[in-house]
C-alpha atoms as a printed R data frame, in Angstrom:
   type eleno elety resid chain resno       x       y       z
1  ATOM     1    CA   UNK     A     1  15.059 -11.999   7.693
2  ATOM     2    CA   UNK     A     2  16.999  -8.702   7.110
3  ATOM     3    CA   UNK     A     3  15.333  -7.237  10.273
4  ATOM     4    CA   UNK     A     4  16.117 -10.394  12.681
5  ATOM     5    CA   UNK     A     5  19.761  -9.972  11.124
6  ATOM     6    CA   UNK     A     6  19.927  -6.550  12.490
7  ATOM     7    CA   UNK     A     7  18.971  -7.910  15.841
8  ATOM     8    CA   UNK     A     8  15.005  -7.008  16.064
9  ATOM     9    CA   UNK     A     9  14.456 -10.921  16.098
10 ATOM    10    CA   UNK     A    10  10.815 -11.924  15.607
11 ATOM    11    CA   UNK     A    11   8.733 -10.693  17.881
12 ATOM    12    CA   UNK     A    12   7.526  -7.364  15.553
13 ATOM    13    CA   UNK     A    13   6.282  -9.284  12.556
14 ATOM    14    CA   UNK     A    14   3.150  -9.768  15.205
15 ATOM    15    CA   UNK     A    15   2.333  -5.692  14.080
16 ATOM    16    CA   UNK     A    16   1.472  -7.202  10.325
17 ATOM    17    CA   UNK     A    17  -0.736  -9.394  11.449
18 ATOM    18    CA   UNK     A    18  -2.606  -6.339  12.866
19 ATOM    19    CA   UNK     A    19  -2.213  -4.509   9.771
20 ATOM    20    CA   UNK     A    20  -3.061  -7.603   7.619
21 ATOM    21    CA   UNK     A    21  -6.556  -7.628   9.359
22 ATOM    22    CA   UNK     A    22  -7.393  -4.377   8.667
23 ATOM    23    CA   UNK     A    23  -6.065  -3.935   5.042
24 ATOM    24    CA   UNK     A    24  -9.680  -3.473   3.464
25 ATOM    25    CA   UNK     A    25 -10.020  -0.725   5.943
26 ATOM    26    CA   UNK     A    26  -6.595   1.011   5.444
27 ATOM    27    CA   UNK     A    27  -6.846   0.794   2.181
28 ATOM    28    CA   UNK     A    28  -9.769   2.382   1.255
29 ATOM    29    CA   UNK     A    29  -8.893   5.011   3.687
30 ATOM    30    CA   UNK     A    30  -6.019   5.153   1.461
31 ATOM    31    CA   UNK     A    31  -7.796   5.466  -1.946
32 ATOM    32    CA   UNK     A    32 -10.414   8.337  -0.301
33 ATOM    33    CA   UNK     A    33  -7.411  10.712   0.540
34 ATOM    34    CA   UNK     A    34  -6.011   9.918  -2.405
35 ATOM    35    CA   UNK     A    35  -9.122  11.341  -4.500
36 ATOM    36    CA   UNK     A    36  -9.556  13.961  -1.518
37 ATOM    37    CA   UNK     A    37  -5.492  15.174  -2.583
38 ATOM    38    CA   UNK     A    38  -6.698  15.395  -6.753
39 ATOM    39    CA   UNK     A    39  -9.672  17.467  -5.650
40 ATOM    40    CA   UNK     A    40  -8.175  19.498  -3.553
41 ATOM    41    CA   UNK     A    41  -5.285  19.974  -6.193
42 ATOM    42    CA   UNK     A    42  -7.286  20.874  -8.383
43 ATOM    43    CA   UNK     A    43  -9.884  22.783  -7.052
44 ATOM    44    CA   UNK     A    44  -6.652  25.321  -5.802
45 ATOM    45    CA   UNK     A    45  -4.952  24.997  -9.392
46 ATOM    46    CA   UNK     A    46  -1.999  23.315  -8.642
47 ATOM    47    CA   UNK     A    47  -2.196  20.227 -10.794
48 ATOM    48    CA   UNK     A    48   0.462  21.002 -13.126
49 ATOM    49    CA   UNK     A    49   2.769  21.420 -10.639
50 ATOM    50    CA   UNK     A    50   1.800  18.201  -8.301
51 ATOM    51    CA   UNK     A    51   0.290  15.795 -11.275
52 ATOM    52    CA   UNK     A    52   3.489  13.612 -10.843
53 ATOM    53    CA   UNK     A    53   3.236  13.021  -7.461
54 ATOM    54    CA   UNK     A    54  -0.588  12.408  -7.720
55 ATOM    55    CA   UNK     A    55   0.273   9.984 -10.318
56 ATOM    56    CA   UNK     A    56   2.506   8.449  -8.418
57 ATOM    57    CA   UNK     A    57   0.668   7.746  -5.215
58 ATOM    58    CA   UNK     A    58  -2.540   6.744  -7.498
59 ATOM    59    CA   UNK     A    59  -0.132   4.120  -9.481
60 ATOM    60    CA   UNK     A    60   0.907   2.774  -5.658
61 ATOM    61    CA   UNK     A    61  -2.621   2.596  -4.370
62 ATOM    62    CA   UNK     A    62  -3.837   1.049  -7.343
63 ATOM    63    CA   UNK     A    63  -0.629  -1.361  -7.104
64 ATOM    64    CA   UNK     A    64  -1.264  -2.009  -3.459
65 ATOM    65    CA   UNK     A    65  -5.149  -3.042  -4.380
66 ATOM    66    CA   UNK     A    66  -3.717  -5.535  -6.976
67 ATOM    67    CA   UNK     A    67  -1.863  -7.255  -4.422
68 ATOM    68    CA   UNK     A    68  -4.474  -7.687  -1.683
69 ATOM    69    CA   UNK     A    69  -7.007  -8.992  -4.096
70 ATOM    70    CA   UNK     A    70  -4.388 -11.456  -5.898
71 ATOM    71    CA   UNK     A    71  -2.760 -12.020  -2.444
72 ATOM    72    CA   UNK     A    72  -3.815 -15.743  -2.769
73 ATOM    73    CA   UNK     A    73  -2.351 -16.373  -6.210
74 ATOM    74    CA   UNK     A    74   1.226 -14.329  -5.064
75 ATOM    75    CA   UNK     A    75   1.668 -17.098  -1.654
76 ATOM    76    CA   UNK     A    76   0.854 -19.490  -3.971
77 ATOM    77    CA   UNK     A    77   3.751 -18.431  -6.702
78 ATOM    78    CA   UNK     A    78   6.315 -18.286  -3.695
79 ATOM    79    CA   UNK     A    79   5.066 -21.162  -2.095
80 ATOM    80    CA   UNK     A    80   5.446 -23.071  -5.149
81 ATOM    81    CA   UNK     A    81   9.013 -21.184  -5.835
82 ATOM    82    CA   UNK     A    82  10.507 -22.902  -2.589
C-alpha cells in the first residue's frame, strides 16, 4: 500500500511472486553462506570481533525459516484479523 502511495502502483508486487516460488531455494542458499561466513570467521580468528553480526544474520535466517514453514498459519491469523 505504502509503495502504490508513492506512485509505483501495482504492477511490481508481480517480482514476489517470483521470489515466493523460489523461497526453498533462496533460502537455503541463504543458510549455506551463512555457515560458510562462521567458518570462514573462524577459521581466520575473527569471531570475537564479528560474533554479533554472525548472530545477527543467524537469528534472521532462522526467523525467516519460521515464517516460510508457518506461512499458512500467519495468512490465516491476518485473514482472520480482517
Amino acid at each position: 500500500m505504502t509503495m502504490m502511495l508513492l506512485g509505483l502502483g501495482g504492477s511490481w508486487l508481480a517480482i514476489f511472486g517470483k521470489i515466493a516460488a523460489a523461497s526453498f531455494y533462496v533460502l537455503a542458499i541463504s543458510t549455506a553462506l551463512v555457515a560458510v561466513s562462521w567458518l570462514v570467521t573462524y577459521q581466520r580468528g575473527s569471531l570475537p570481533k564479528l560474533k554479533w553480526w554472525l548472530w545477527g544474520t543467524t537469528a534472521m535466517t532462522g526467523l525467516a525459516w519460521v515464517v516460510v514453514f508457518n506461512e499458512t498459519r500467519i495468512n490465516d491469523f491476518l485473514i482472520m484479523q480482517m
